[in-house]
C-alpha angles and dihedrals in degrees: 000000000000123000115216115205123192109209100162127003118167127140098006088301116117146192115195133169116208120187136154123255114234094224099054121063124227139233124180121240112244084244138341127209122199128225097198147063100245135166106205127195126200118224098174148004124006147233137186113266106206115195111168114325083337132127135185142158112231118198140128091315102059145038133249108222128195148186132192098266101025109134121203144149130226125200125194129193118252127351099281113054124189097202115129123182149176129234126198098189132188134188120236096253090064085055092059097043090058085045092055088039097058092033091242142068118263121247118272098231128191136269102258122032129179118257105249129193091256092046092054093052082050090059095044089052085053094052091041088054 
């Protein structure tokens, strides 16, 4: 079982925490599809993101990115997993408000990104918010 934790919601944008309760054991769902554009960052712990005939390891080092649609499945090892991570989500209509904004569409990227240097100030002005 997952825990959500929502920590900041205001004009469809979104910071949530999602962790794994230690008394609970977990099974991974068969597959999972998101509903919203998200940027995840891991801040413990890792599992293994399938998408297609794709594997990856997903842990501190890298993000967790997600689109409305995207279908995807996450194994952990064991039933009681320790990963923790943190989720800036948007909804599609904020997505298209930065696309009219800028005059182009935004770049699909894809599922699992390196954390940068940039990309980790990013996730310290979000805790500090």
């Amino acid at each position: 079982m997952i825990a959500e934790h929502r920590l900041w919601s205001g004009g469809g944008v979104g910071i949530r925490r999602y962790d794994h309760p230690s008394d609970r054991a977990h099974r991974d769902p068969r597959e999972e599809v998101s509903t919203w554009h998200a940027v995840s960052f891991i801040e413990r712990g890792s599992f293994d993101l399938f998408h297609g005939r794709r594997r990856w390891r997903i842990d501190a080092a890298s993000l967790f990115v997600t689109r409305p649609g995207f279908a995807y499945r996450c194994a952990h090892d064991g039933s009681h997993p320790d990963d923790v991570s943190l989720s800036l989500y948007y909804e599609p209509a904020a997505r298209e408000q930065i696309e009219s904004a800028i005059g182009r569409r935004l770049a699909v990227p894809p599922p699992v990104v390196p954390r940068t240097d940039r990309l980790a100030y990013l996730r310290l002005r979000l805790l500090a918010a």
